[in-house]
C-alpha positions as CSV (number, residue, x, y, z in Angstrom):
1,X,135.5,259.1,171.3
2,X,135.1,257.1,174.5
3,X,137.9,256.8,177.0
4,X,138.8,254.2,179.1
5,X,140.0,256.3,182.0
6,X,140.7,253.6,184.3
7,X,143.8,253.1,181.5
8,X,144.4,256.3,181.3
9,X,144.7,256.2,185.3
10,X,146.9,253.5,185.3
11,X,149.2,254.9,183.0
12,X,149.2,257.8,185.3
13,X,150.1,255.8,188.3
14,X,153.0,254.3,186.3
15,X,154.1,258.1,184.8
16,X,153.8,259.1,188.5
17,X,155.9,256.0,189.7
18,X,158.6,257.1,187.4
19,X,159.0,260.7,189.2
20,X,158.8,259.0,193.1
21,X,161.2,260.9,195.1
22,X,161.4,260.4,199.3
23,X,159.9,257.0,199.3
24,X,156.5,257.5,198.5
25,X,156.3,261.4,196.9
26,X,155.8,261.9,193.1
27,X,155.7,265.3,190.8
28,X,152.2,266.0,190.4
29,X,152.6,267.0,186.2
30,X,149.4,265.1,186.1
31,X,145.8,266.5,184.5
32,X,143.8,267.3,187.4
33,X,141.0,265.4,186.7
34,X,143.4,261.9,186.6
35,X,145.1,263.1,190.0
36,X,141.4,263.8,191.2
37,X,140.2,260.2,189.9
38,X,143.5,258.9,191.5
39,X,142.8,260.4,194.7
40,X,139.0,259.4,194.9
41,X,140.3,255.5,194.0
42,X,142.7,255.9,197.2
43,X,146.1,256.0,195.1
44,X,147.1,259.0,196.4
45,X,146.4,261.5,198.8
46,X,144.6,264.6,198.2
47,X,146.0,266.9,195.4
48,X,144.5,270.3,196.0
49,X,147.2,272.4,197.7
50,X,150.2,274.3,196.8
51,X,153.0,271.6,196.9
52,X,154.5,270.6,193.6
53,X,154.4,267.0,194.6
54,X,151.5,264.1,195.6
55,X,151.6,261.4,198.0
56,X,151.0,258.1,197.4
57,X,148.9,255.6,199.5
58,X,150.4,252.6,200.7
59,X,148.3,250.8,197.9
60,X,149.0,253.4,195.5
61,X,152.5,252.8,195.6
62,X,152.4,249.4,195.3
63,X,149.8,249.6,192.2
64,X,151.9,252.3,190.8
65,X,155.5,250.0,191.0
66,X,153.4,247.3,189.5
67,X,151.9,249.4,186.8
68,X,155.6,251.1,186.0
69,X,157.1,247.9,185.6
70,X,154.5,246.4,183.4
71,X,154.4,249.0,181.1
72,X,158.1,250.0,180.9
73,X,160.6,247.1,182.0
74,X,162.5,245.2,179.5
């Protein structure tokens, strides 16, 4: 079965947007290769590293925000 990853990514962003903690950091409870895609599209910064958490870019953020409130607000 073929995936539309950019979807999936965007759901991501939105899952992500829904953990954001200090302004601009999220939980990184993310698949790898998502936060991987993520990071080479310049939504976040770069994963790889001990730190439970990602950061988002300033366009990240704002797609993320966008993303959560299309798929989740009332």
């Amino acid at each position: 079965m073929a995936l539309d990853t950019d979807k999936i990514d965007d759901a991501a962003l939105a899952l992500l947007y829904l953990t954001l903690h200090n302004g601009y950091r999220a939980w990184k409870g993310i698949d790898w290769a998502v936060l991987d895609r993520l990071h080479d599209k310049g939504m976040i910064d770069d994963p790889v590293g001990k730190v439970k958490s990602v950061v988002f870019t300033e366009e990240g953020l704002e797609r993320a925000k966008t993303q959560f409130e299309a798929m989740f607000k009332k």
